[in-house]
Structures are given as C-alpha cells and as structure tokens.
VMD Tcl script that draws the C-alpha trace (Angstrom):
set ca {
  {118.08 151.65 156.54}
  {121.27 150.58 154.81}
  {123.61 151.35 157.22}
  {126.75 149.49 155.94}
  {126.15 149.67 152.42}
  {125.70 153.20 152.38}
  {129.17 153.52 152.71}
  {130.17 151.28 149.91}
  {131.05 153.10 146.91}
  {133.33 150.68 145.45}
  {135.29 147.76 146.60}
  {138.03 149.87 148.41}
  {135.42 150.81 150.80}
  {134.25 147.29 151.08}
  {137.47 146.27 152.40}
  {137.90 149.10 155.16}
  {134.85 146.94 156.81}
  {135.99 144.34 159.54}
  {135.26 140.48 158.22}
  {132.36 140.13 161.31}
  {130.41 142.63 159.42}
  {130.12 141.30 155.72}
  {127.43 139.03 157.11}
  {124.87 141.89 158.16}
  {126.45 143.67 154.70}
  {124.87 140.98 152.59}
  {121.91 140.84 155.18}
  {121.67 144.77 153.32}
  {122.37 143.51 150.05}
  {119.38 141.39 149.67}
  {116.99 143.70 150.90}
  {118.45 146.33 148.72}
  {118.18 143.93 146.00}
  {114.68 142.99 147.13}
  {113.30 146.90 146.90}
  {114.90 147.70 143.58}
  {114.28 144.83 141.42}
  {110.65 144.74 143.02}
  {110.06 147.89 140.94}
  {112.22 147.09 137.81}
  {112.10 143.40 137.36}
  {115.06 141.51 136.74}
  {117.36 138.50 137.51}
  {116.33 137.81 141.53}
  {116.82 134.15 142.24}
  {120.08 133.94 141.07}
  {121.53 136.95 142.16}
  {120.00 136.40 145.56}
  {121.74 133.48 146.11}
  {125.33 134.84 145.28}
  {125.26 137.87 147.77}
  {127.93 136.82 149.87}
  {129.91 135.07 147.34}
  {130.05 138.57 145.78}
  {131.42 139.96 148.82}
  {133.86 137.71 149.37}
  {135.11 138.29 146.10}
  {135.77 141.43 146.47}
  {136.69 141.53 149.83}
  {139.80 138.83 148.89}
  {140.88 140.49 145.33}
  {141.53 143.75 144.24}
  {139.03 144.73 141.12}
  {139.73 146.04 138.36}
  {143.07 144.76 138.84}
  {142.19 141.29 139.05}
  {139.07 140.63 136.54}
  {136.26 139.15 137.96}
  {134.45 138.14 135.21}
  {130.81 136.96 135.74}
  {128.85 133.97 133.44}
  {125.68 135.10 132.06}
  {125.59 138.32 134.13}
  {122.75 136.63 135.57}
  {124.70 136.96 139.05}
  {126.26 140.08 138.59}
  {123.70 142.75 140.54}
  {125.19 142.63 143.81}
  {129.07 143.20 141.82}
  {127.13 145.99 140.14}
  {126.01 147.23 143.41}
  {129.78 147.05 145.26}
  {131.21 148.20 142.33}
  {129.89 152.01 142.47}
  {126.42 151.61 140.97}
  {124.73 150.96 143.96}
  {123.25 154.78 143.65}
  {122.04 154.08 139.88}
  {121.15 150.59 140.35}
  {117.34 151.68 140.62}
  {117.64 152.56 136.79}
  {118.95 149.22 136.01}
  {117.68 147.19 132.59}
  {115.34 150.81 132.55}
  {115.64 152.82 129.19}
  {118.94 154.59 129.13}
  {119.69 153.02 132.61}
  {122.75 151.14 133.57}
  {122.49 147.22 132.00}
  {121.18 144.27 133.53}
  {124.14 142.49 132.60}
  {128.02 143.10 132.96}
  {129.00 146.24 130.21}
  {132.75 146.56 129.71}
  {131.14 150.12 128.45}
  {129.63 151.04 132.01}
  {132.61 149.90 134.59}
  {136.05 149.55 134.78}
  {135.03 146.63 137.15}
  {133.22 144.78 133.96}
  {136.29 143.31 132.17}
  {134.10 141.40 129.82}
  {130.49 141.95 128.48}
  {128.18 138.78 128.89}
  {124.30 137.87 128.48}
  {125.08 134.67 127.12}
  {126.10 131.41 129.14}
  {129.14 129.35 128.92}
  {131.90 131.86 128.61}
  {133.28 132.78 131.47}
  {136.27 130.49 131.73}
  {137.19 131.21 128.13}
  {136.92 134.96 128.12}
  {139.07 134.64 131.98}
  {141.62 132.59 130.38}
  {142.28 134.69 127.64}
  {143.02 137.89 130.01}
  {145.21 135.13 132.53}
  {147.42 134.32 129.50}
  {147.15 138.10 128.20}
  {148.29 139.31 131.75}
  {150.95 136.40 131.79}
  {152.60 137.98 128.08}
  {152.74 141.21 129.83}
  {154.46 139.60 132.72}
  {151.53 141.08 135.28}
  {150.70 139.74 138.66}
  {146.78 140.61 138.08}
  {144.60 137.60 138.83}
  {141.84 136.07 136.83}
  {138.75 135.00 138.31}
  {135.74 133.24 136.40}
  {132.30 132.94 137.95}
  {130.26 130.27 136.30}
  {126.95 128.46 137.57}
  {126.49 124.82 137.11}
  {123.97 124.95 134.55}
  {126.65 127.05 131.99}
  {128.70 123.98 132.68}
  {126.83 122.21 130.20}
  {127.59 124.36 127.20}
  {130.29 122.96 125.56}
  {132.00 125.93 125.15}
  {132.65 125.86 129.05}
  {134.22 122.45 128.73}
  {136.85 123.21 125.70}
  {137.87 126.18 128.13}
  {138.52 123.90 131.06}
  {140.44 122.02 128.62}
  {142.98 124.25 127.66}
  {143.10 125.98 130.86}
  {143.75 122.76 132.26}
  {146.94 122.28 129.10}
  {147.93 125.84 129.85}
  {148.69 125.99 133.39}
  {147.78 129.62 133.69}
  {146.87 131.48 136.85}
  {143.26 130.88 136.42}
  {140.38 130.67 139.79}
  {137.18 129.35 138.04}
  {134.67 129.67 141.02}
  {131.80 127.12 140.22}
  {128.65 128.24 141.54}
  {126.33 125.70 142.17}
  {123.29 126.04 143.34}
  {121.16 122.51 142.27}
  {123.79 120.00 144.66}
  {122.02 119.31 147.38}
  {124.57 118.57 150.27}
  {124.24 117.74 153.97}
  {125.00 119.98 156.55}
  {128.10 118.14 157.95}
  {129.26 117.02 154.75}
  {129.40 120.78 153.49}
  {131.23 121.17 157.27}
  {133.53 118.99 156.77}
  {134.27 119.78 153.00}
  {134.62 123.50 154.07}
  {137.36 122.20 156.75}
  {139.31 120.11 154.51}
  {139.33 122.96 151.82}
  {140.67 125.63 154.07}
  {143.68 122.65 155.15}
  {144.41 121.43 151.73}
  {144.97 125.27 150.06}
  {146.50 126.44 153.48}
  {150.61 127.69 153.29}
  {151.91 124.86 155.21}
  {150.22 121.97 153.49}
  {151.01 123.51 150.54}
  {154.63 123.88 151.64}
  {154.64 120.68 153.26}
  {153.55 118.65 149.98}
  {156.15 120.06 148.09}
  {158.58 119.25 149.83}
  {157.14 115.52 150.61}
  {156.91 115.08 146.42}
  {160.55 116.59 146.26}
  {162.09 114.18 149.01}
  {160.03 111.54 147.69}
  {161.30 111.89 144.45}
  {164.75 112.08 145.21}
  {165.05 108.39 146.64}
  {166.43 106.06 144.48}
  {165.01 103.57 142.12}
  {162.07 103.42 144.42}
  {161.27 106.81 145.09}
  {159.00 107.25 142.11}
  {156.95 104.69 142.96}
  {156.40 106.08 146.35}
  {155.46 109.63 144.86}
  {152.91 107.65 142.12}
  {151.37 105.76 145.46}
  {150.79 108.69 147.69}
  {149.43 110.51 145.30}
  {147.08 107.90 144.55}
  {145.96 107.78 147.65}
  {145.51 111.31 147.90}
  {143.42 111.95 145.49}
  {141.43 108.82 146.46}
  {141.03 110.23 149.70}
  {139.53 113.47 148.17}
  {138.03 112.30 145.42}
  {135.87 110.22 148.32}
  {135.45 113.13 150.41}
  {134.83 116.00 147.82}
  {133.15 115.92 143.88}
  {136.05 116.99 142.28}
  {137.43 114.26 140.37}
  {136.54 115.41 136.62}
  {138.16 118.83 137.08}
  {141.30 117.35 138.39}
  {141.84 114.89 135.42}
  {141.19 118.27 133.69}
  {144.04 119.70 135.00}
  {142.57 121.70 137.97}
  {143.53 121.59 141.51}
  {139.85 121.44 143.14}
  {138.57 123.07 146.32}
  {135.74 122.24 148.12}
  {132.43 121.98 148.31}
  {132.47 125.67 150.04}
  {129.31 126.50 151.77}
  {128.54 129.48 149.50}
  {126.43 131.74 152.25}
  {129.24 131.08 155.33}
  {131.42 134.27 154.54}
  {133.88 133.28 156.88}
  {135.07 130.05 155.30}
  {134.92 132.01 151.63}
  {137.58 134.28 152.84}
  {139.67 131.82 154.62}
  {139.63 129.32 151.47}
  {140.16 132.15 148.85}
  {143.09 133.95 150.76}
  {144.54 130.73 150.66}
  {143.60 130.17 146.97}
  {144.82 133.46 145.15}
  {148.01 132.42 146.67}
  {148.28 129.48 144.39}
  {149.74 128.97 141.05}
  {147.83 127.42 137.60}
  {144.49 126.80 137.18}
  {142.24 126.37 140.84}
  {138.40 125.36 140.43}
  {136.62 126.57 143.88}
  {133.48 124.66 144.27}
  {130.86 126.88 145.97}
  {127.55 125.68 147.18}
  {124.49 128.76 147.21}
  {120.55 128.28 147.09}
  {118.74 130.09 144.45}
  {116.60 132.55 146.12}
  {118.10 132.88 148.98}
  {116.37 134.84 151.60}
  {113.83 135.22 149.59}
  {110.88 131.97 151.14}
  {109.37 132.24 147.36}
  {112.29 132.14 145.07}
  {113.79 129.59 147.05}
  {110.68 127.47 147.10}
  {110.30 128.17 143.35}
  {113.61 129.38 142.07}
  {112.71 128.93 138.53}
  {109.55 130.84 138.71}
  {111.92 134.01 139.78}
  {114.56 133.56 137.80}
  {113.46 136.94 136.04}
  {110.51 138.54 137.18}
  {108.57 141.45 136.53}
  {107.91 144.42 138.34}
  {105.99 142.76 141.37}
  {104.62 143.05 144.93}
  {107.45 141.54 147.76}
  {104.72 140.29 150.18}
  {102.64 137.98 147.91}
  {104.95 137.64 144.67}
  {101.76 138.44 142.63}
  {102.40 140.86 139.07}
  {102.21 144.21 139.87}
  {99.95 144.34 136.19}
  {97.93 141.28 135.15}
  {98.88 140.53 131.50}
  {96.91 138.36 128.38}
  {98.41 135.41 127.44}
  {101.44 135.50 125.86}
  {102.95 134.21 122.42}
  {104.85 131.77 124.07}
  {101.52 130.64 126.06}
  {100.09 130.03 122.90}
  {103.04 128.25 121.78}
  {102.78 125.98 124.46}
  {99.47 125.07 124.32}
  {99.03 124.82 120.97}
  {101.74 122.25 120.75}
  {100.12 120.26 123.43}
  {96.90 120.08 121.46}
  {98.49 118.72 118.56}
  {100.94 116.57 120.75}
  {97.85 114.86 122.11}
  {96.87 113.93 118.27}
  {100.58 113.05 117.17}
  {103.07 110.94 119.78}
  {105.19 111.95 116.74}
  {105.82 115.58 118.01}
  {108.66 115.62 120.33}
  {109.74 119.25 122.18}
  {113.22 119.76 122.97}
  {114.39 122.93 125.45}
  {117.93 124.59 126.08}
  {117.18 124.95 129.86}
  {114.13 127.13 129.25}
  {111.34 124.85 129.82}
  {109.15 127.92 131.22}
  {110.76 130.52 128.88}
  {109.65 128.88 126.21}
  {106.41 128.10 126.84}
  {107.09 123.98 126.84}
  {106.42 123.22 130.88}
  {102.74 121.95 130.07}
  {103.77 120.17 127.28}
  {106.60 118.36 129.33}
  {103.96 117.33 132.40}
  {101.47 115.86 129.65}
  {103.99 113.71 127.51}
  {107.52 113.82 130.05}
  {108.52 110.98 127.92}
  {108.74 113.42 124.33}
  {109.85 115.94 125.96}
  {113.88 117.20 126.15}
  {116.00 119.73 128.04}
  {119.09 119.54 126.95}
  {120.57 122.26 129.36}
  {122.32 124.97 128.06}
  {123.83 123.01 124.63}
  {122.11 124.81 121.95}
  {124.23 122.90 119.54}
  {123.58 119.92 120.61}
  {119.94 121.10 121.01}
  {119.50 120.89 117.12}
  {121.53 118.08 115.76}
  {119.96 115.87 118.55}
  {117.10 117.44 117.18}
  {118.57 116.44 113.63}
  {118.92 113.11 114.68}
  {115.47 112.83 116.21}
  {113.87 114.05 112.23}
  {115.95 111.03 110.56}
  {113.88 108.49 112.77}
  {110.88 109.89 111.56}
  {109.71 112.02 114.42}
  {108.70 115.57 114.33}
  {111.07 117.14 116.70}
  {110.13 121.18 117.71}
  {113.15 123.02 119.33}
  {112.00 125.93 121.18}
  {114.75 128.27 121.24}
  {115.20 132.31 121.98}
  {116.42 133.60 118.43}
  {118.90 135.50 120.20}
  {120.56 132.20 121.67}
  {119.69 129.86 118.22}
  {122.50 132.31 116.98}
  {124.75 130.05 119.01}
  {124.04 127.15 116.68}
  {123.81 128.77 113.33}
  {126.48 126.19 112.13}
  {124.09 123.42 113.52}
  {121.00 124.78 111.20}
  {122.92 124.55 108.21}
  {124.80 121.61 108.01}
  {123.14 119.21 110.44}
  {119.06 120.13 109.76}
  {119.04 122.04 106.13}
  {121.54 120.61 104.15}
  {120.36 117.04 105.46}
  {117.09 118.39 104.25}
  {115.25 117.35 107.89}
  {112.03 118.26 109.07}
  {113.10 119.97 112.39}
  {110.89 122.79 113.30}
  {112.73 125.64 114.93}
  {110.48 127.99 117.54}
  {112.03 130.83 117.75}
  {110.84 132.82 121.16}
  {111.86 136.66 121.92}
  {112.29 137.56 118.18}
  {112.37 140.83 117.06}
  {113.10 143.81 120.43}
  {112.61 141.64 123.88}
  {112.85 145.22 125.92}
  {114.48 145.10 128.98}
  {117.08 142.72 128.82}
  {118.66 144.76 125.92}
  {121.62 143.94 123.09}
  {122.49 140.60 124.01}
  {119.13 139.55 124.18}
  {117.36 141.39 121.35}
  {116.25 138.78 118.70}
  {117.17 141.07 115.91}
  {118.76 139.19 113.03}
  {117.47 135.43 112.48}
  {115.39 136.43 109.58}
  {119.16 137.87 108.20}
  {121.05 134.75 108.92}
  {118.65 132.62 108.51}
  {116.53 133.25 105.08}
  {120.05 132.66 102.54}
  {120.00 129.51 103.89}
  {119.01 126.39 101.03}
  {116.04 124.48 102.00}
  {114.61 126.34 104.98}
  {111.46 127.94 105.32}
  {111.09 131.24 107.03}
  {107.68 132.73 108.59}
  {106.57 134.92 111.32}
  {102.57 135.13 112.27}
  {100.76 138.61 112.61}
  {98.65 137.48 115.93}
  {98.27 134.48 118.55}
  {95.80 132.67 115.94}
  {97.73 132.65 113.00}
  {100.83 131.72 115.73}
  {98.96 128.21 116.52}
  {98.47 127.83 112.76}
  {101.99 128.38 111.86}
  {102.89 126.38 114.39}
  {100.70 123.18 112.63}
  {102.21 123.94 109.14}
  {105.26 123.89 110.30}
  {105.12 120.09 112.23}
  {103.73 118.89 108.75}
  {105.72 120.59 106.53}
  {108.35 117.97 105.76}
  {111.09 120.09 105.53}
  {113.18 122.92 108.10}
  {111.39 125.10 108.75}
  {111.60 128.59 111.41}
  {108.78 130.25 112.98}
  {109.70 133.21 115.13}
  {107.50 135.06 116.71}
  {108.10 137.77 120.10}
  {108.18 138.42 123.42}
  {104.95 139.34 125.17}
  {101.23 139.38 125.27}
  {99.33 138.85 121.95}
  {96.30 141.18 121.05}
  {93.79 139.41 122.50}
  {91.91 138.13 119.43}
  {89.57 135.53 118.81}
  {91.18 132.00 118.52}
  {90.31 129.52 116.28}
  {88.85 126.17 117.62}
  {91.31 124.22 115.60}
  {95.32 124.91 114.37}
  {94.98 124.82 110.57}
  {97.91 124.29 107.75}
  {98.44 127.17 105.66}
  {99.69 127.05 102.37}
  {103.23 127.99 102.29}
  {104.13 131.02 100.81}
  {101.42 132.94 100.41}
  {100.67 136.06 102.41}
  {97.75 137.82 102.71}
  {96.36 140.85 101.39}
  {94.31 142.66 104.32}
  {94.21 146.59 103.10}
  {93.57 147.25 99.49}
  {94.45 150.96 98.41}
  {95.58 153.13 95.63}
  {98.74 155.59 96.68}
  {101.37 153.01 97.96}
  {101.64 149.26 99.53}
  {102.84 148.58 102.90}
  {104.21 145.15 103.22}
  {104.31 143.74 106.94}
  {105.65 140.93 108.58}
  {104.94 139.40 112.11}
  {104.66 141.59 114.82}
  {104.54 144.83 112.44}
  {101.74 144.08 110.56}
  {99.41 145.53 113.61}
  {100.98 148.32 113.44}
  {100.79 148.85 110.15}
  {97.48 148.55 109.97}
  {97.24 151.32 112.32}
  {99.51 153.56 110.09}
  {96.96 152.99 107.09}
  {94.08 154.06 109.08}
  {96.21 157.54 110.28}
  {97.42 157.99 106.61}
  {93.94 157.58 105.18}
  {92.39 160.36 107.21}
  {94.87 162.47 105.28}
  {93.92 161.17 102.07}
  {96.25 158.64 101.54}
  {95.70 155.05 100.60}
  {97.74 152.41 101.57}
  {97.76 149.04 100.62}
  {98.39 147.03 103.75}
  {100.22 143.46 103.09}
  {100.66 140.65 105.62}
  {103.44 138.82 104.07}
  {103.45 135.77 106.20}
  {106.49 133.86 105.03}
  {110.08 135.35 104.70}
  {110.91 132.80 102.53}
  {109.30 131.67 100.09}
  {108.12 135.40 99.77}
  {104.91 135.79 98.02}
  {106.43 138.00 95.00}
  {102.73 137.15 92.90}
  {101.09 139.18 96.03}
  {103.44 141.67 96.72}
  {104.95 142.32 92.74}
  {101.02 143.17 91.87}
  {100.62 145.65 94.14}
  {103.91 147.42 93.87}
  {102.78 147.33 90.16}
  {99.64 149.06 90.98}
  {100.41 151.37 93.67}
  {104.29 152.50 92.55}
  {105.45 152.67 96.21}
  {106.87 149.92 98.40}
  {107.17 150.35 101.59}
  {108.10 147.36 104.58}
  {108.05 146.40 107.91}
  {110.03 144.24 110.08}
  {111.17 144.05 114.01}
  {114.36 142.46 112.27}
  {117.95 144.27 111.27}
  {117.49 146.04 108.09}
  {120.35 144.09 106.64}
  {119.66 140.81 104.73}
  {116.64 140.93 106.30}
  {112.77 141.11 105.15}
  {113.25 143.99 103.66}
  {116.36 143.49 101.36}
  {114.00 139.87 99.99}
  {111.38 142.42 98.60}
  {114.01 144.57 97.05}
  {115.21 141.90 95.60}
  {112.43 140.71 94.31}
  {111.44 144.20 92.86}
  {115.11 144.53 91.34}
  {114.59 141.13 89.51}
  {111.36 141.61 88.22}
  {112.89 144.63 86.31}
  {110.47 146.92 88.17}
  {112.34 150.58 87.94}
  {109.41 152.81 88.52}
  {108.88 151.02 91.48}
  {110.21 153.00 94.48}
  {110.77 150.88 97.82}
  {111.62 152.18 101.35}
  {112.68 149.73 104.23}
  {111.49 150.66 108.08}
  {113.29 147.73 110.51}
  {116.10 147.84 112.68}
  {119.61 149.62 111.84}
  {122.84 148.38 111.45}
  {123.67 149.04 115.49}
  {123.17 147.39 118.63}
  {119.50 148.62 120.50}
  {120.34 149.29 124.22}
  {117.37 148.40 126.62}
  {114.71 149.75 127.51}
  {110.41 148.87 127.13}
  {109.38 147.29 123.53}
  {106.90 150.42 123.28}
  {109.61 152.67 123.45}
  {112.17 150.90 121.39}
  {109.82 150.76 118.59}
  {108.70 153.97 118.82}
  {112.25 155.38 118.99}
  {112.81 152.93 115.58}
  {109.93 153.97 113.83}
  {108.15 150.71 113.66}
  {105.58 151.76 115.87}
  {102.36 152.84 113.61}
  {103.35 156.67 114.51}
  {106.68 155.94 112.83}
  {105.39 153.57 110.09}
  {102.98 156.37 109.02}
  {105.41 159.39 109.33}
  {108.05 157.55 106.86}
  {105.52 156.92 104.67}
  {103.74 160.50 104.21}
  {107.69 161.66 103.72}
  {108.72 159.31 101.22}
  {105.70 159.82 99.47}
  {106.36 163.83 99.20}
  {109.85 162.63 98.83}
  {111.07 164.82 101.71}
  {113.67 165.33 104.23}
  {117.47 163.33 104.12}
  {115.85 161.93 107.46}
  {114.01 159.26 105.21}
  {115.74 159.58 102.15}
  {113.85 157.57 98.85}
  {115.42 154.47 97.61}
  {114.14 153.35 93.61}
  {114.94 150.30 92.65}
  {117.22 150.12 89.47}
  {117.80 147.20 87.32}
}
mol new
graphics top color blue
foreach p $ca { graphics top sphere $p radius 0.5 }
foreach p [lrange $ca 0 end-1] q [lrange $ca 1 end] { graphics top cylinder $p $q radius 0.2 }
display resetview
C-alpha cells in the first residue's frame, strides 16, 4: 500500500528518491497519517497540511546536521515519520509510545523538545549562534505557524535574530492567508528569481558599483533600493520582517513541492537571517478538516468515513464550563470571557456566539491574556480567562504582579489541570496549585464534580478578589445538576465520610476516588473519614484540624505535584497547630515529569486511583513497607 514510504527509514533514504516522486510520497504520507491517528487520536489538521513542506525539508537539508526545529510539535508527525519512526508511529502519544510532540530524548532528528508555542525561532537561534562559536557550517531551520506568531516570545526572537545576523531560515507556515491562485503563482516565481545565484550575484555587485560612484553614488544605492523593496513590498507581505532585519521570500505555495525545493536550494545558500513565507491549508486532503480545521485540530480515536467518535462521551468539564458561564453571562453583561486561541478547548465557543461583543481571543499571548484581563477588572467588569494550567504557567509573572498584587477580581479557569493523558509532560497540568497557592491575595479551589464546577464557577465571578478554579480534562460523572449555579462560602470544605481509624482529605478530581477507597477499606474494617476540601487556599484547617484530632491519621489527595502543593498546606497546617501525634501521608504527583499515556492508567500507575488511595492507606496505617514510608508531623 505504501509503496514509496516503505522505503523511507530516515531522511538519507528520502533523498535517494527522484524530485517527480515526493508528490505521490506525500500522497502516502497523508493516508498513512490518516490510518494511524484514526486509531490513536492526535494533531491531524495541522500536520495534514504540512506533508510536503516536511518533505521538502528534508529533501533540501541534511538532518541532524542542520536542526530542524518544529513550533508546537503540532506539525511534527510527518518529520517523525521520515525521520525513522515511521514503523513505531502507530504507538504514538500511546502509554510508553513514542511522543506526540518533538523529544530531544527519542531522535537525534529532535534538536529541541516543544509542546508549547512561540519558540521556535528562539530555541533555532540559539543553536545558529552556538554552531557559529564553534565555527560549523550546520544550518538552522525554524518552523513556526502563524498563529505562534502572536506570542511575544516569537517577536523578541525575530528581533535579535534580525540584530544578530546569524544564519537563521525561519519558515513561516501559514495556513489562515487566503491567497489567489495567480497571486501565489506569481509570488512563487518571483521568490525562486529573487533568492536565485545570479540575482543574488548580480545585486551585489549593482550595490558595490553603485556605491563606488562619487558623491552621488549613495544616493543612487538609497533610491534603488527603495524602489526595490517597494516593488516587493507591493507584490509580496513581507514588509514587517524586513524592517526586522530578514530578507523575505515568498508567499510559497506550501503543497507545490517543486517550487519548495527550487526556492529553498536557493535559500540555504544564503547568508543571515531568511524568513520563507509558506502558504498550506489546514486539513489538507482531508474534505472534513479542511472544511472544519479547528474541529480536528486534535481528535480522538475516530471513524475516517464520517468523522463521528469512535466512543460517545458525557459532557465534559469544560462543557460545563461553558455553559455555565453563558447562563450567568445572560444575567450579568458584566462577565466578559477572554481565550488564548482556544475558543473550543476551553469550552468558551457558545459563550462567544451568544455575547461576540464580551467575548476575547487574544491568540496565543497568554501574558497579555491576563493583564488585558487585569485591565478589564479595574473598569469594573468581571473578566474570566479560560486558560490550560499547563500554558497559564507561561504568565505566572502576569498573576502576580498585574491581577494579585493589584488586588483585581480576575477569575482564572484553569482547563486540563491535574494528568490530561495523551498529550503527556508538556501538557500535564501538574503544578498550578504549587505555584499558585504562596501567592498573597489569591484564592485557590478545585470542585469534586460538574455541579459543584458551575458553582465554583459563580463564586468565583462574585468573589471580588483573584481568584483560580482548576478543574480537568474529560467527562464529569454524570451527576445530577443543579437548576441554578449557587455561591459557596469560601473556604469551607465539606465533610462527606465520617469515620473513626484515619481522615482522608481530597481535593478536586480525587475526592471520587477517594470515596471509593473508603468503601474498599471499610469492608476490611477500617474507617475512614472522607474530606472534600474544596478550596486550596483558604484551607478549611477548623474541618480538617478536627478530624485529624479525632482520627490520628492524615492522609491526602491531589492530581497536583506533591511539592508545595495541597498536600504540603495540610502539613502545614498540622505542624502549626502543634499537632505531633498527628501522623500525615501525602498521595499526589512526584517530583518528575509523567510521560503520556490514558488518565486511567497514569493514575493508577501514581496511586491516586481509589486502588492506590486505599493500598497507601491500609500500609501506613500498619506502618509497613519503605514503599510508603510514614511521615509524623513534628513541631
């Protein structure tokens, strides 16, 4: 079936192929792509519509020698698949498969990790100026999409890139431009002229004889060169990267494989810093991703022909998110929603088609997400930013001096906390309650089911001051919702499980589980107080002090890193109530980065499944085993 890519096993082989036959390659590529992430779910709009731009990277430059390093790693599958992983790409974003992302760990051909936007062009221009110090000849090649573009961080890079002068190709994918036919045509011409050997050669000499005229000749050099770069500024989009420094190329028609090669044999040939404009569709290939390309920009396991789920699944936590905040945004013109170019993601699409004028995407700018957010609060408005925890770690600085130290009401919704499964370390949402409970003035909850989500979600509009709800990735538990969001008092947890031999303290999604563990431990005979703690911060230490009083035995709960987290506040609180009898053991996440693989089996590998929660607890109890060794409390 896959005639010519069966006899790719890396990009040597790629380039023993003749040029006429990377087109019915990448005709193999997206079908391969097609069968495989059909079954594992995954990135497939985006990688489907940089197939051949893949190829012709690899076809023109010689990986690992030259880095190739990929934004996001949202486009990466088909460099995964040319880059000798085609056999183990069926395992891909599975548990203890090869990642979904680029893993400096996994391939030579992965010079830098990435699951985060925006840093392409800084992570290429540090190894162009690295290879420069060691006097190399290795080129550096960044592949960024337009959307990274608007994270700041992209910007400062083209900056000093621009200032350095290095030997750096940033290849800009973009896939949103819409351009005519004979426009791109034309474009694609020009491109392959303008970076060819003898207009290169040509111009160069033109500035030098130019130059060399006297007392006029500098004039005539400032002139043409005006009208050059009138002339292609009117012909090509490239304006802002050239006052950045960059010499621009194209618009490139991003599936014509052909002009790719020609312009980027001509381009690695060049010296400083070269922006190659590439136009793809999302989807490509693909009649419903390119139709809806957001809709597949990661999809589930799923059935080709119709693009229906291969599973139907409840409504989600983010669902309830969503339409939670539309019912109290149709109450309140008050409540404004703000996105960092995750309007679905997040839950927020309804709430944008019912009030488009209160609603935000900022694009991928999750600093600028929250102070505009800040700014927003001053005005009186009850701004929610909707943000995965794993990317609000990108504006930590934001939190703290724009929102808490300015004492503002922003509300931060913080999706895919706790383990998000497949897309694995850089997307876990392991350590906001860590980095985010020290900080003065904010307020720091997680709910145990969909209901108590849509009242959190209330309490925290009206609160008055910052506050973080985070809640996780996937389905709720189907219970029965309330008619009405309600406030809760802030604070106070909940006792749900009263029992006699020790006290489990929950938080968010663990508190299910732990329920679960009390029933398994209690047809042993042991009685376990079960404790849904609600709020991070302020912790309940009335709720939680009495029944580590009564019971002797502390034991909690979190899907959050062990350190600084939920945990550590209830030791605290133990150590300062001068509580020395009181022994406390912590169950979360360790002090290492989780690899991928499904929540179920994360947690269960963890412990903080209710098998897990209930086996630590029988074993600190009998104080047993240096797998779960017992922590007291001192003074």
């Amino acid at each position: 079936m896959y005639t010519l890519l069966s006899k790719i096993n890396g990009p040597d082989d790629l380039k023993k192929l003749d040029a006429e036959e990377l087109t019915p390659l990448a005709d193999e590529v997206r079908s391969f792509l097609m069968e495989n992430v059909a079954k594992t779910g995954g990135h497939l709009a985006s990688n489907l519509g940089v197939v051949e731009l893949s190829i012709a990277l690899h076809y023109c430059f010689n990986s690992p020698k030259d880095k190739i390093v990929w934004d996001v790693g949202h486009q990466a599958y088909t460099h995964k698949i040319l880059t000798g992983r085609r056999d183990s790409f069926h395992t891909q974003r599975c548990y203890k498969g090869i990642s979904g992302f680029p893993k400096r760990s996994e391939s030579p051909h992965d010079p830098f990790g990435a699951g985060h936007s925006s840093t392409s062009i800084s992570a290429g221009l540090g190894l162009a100026v690295a290879n420069a110090l060691k006097g190399g000849d290795a080129r550096s090649i960044a592949v960024i999409g337009d959307g990274s573009l608007t994270g700041g961080m992209a910007l400062e890079a083209l900056n000093q890139a621009g200032h350095l002068k290095k030997n750096l190709i940033v290849v800009l994918n973009d896939n949103e431009m819409s351009i005519s036919k004979n426009v791109g045509a034309l474009s694609s011409f020009i491109s392959r002229k303008m970076t060819g050997t003898y207009y290169r050669n040509l111009k160069k000499e033109m500035e030098g004889l130019l130059a060399g005229i006297p007392a006029i000749g500098g004039n005539i050099l400032h002139f043409a060169k005006k009208a050059e770069n009138s002339l292609k500024g009117f012909l090509t989009p490239g304006t802002l990267f050239e006052a950045l420094g960059f010499e621009y190329v194209g618009p490139i028609a991003g599936h014509d494989i052909q002009s790719m090669l020609a312009v980027l044999e001509n381009v690695k040939r060049l010296e400083g810093p070269i922006l190659v404009h590439v136009m793809t569709k999302k989807g490509k290939g693909y009649a419903p991703a390119e139709d809806m390309p957001d809709k597949f920009h990661g999809v589930a396991p799923m059935k080709p022909a119709s693009a229906a789920p291969a599973k139907p699944a409840p409504p989600s936590y983010t669902q309830v998110f969503g339409d939670t905040l539309v019912k109290l945004g149709e109450k309140d013109d008050k409540i404004l929603a703000i996105t960092a170019a995750m309007p679905d993601g997040t839950g927020l699409t309804p709430f944008a088609k019912r009030f488009p004028e209160r609603f935000f995407d900022v694009g991928i700018a999750e600093q600028h997400a929250l102070t505009f957010a800040a700014g927003l609060a001053v005005e009186g408005f009850r701004p929610v930013a909707a943000i995965y925890s794993t990317f609000t770690q990108r504006a930590y600085d934001q939190v703290f001096h724009d929102i808490c130290l300015q004492k503002l009401p922003v509300t931060l919704a913080l999706d895919r906390a706790g383990l998000v499964g497949d897309d694995g370390p850089t997307h876990h949402g392991a350590f906001d309650m860590s980095y985010l409970r020290h900080l003065p003035e904010l307020t720091v909850m997680a709910p145990k089911d969909e209901n108590e989500l849509q009242h959190m979600l209330k309490t925290a509009i009206y609160h008055g001051r910052p506050i973080s709800l985070r809640y996780p990735r996937g389905a709720g538990y189907g219970v029965a919702m309330d008619k009405d969001p309600k406030g809760l008092e802030v604070g106070k947890g909940e006792l749900l499980v009263e029992g006699s031999d020790l006290t489990l303290v929950a938080i968010g999604s663990t508190v299910y589980p732990a329920l679960e563990a009390a029933s398994m431990l209690k047809q042993k005979g042991i009685f376990a107080s079960v404790v849904n703690a609600r709020f991070v911060k302020p912790l309940d230490r009335d709720l939680i002090l009495a029944q580590a009083g009564r019971t002797g035995c502390v034991v909690t709960v979190e899907e959050n890193a062990l350190m600084g987290g939920f945990g550590s506040a209830v030791l605290e609180a133990v150590a300062d109530a001068g509580m020395t009898a009181v022994r406390v053991k912590r169950i979360g996440i360790p002090d290492k980065f989780i690899e991928q693989g499904s929540q179920a089996q994360l947690r269960a590998d963890l412990g903080i499944d209710a098998a897990g929660i209930a086996a630590t607890c029988q074993a600190f109890l009998q104080g047993a085993g240096s797998a779960h060794p017992q922590l007291t409390v001192v003074k």
